[in-house]
C-alpha positions in Angstrom: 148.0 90.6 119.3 147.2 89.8 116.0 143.8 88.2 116.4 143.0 91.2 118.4 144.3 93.6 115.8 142.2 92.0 113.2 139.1 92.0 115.5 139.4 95.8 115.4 140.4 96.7 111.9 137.1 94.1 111.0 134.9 96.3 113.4 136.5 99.7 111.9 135.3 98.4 108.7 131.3 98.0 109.2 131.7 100.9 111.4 132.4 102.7 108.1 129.9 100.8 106.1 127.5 102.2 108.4 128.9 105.7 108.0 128.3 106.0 104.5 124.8 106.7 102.8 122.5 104.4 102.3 122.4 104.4 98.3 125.9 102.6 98.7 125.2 100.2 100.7 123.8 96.9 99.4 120.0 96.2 100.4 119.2 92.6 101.3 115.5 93.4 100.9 114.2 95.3 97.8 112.5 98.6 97.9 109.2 98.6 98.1 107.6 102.3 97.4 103.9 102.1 98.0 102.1 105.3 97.3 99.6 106.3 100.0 96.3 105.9 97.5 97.7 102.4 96.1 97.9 101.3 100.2 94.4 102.8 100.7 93.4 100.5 98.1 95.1 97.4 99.6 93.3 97.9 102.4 90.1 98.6 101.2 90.6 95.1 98.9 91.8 94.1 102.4 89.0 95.0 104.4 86.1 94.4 101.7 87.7 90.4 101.9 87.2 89.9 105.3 83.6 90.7 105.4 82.8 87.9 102.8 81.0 84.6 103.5 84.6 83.4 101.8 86.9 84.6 104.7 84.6 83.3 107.9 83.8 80.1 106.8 88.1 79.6 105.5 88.9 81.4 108.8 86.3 78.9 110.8 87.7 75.5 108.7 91.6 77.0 109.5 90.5 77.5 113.3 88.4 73.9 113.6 91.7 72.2 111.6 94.3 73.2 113.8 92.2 72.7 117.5 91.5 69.1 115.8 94.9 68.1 114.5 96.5 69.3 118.1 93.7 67.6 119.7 93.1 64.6 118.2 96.5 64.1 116.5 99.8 61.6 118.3 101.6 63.1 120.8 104.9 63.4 118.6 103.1 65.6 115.5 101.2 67.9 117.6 103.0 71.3 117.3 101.3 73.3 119.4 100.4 72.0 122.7 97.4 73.2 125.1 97.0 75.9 125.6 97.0 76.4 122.0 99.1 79.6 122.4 100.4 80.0 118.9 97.0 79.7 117.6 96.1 82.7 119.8 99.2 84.2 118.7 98.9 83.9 115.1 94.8 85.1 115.5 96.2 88.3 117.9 98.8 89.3 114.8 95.9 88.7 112.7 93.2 90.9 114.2 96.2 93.8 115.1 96.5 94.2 111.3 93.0 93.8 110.3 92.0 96.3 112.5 94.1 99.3 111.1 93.8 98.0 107.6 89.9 97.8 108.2 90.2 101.3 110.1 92.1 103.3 107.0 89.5 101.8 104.5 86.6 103.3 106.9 88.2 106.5 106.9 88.8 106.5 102.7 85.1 105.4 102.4 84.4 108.5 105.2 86.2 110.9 102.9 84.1 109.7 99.2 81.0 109.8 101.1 82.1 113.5 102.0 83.0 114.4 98.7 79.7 112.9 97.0 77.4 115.0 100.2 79.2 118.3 99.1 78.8 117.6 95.0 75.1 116.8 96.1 74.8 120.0 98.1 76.4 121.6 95.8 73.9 120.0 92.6 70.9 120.8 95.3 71.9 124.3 95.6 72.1 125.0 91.6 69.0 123.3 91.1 67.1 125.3 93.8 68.7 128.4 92.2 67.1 127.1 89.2 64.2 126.4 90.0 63.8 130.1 92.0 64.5 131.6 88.3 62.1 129.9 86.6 59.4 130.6 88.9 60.3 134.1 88.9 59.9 133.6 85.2 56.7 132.1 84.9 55.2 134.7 87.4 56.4 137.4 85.4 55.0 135.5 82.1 51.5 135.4 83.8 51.6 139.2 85.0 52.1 139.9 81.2 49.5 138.1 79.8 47.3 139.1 82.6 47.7 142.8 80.5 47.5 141.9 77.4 44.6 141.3 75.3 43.1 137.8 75.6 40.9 136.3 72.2 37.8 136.0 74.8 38.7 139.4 76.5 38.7 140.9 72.6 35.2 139.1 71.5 33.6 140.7 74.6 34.6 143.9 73.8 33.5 143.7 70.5 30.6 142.2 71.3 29.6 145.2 73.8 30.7 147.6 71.0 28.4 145.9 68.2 25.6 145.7 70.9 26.6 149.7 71.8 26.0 150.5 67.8 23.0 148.5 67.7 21.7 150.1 70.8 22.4 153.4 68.5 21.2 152.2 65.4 24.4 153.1 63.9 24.5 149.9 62.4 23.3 149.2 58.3 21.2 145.4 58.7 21.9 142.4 57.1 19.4 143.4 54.3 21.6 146.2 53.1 19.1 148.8 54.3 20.0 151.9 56.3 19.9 152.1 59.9 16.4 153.2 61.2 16.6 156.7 63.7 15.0 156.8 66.5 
């Protein structure tokens, strides 16, 4: 009965270990707090990795290694036997997180590209607005000088005046003379 007694205050014990918080309780593994934008990054770093030159050709030597050494190697040091199922296994596990690592970095590279069209639109739409005004601008500039008095439009009509007065004699000559009547 005492075994059995101490069986059960031992299991009464974790039981209340697990009952109390979690800030109590000793952690094996250490926190690790990852913000969401320092993640996105890790798998953009990720992502941008894997489609290097680098990563095929280290995947392809890894790949061509191990079917080799389990080929080719003794009997007693191969350690994994035809069909090569922890090779598929490890590549599986490798490809399921690549995929949604590659996935998020898509969607983070979606979102900037977003971002930049709108500040484009947006930088499009002030310069057309811009670019209306100052044509408004320079169309009324040219309907104003259209009514003002030009240099050439002011010669001609002095010209027709002194050509008016000569025509009426109005005019004393270059000789200092008076005007002839006619």
């Amino acid at each position: 009965m005492n075994e059995r007694s101490e069986r059960r205050a031992s299991r009464v014990a974790r039981m209340d270990k697990l009952d109390q918080p979690q800030e109590k309780r000793a952690s094996v593994l250490p926190r690790i707090t990852l913000s969401q934008e320092a993640f996105g990054v890790l798998s953009e770093q990720f992502a941008r990795f894997m489609g290097t030159a680098q990563f095929l050709i280290g995947m392809t030597v890894f790949v061509v290694a191990w079917l080799s050494w389990n080929t080719l190697a003794p009997t007693r040091l191969i350690f994994d036997e035809f069909p090569f199922i922890f090779l598929t296994l490890m590549l599986s596990l490798q490809a399921s997180y690549a995929a949604p690592l590659i996935l998020l970095a898509q969607n983070r590279q979606a979102d900037r590209d977003r971002v930049g069209l709108e500040q484009d639109r947006a930088r499009d739409e002030r310069n057309l607005a811009d670019t209306e005004f100052l044509t408004r601008e320079v169309a009324s500039l040219r309907l104003a000088l259209r009514e003002q008095a030009t240099r050439d439009f002011v010669r001609s009509e002095l010209r027709a005046l002194l050509d008016e007065l000569d025509d009426r004699s109005l005019i004393r000559r270059d000789d200092g003379s008076p005007p002839e009547r006619r």
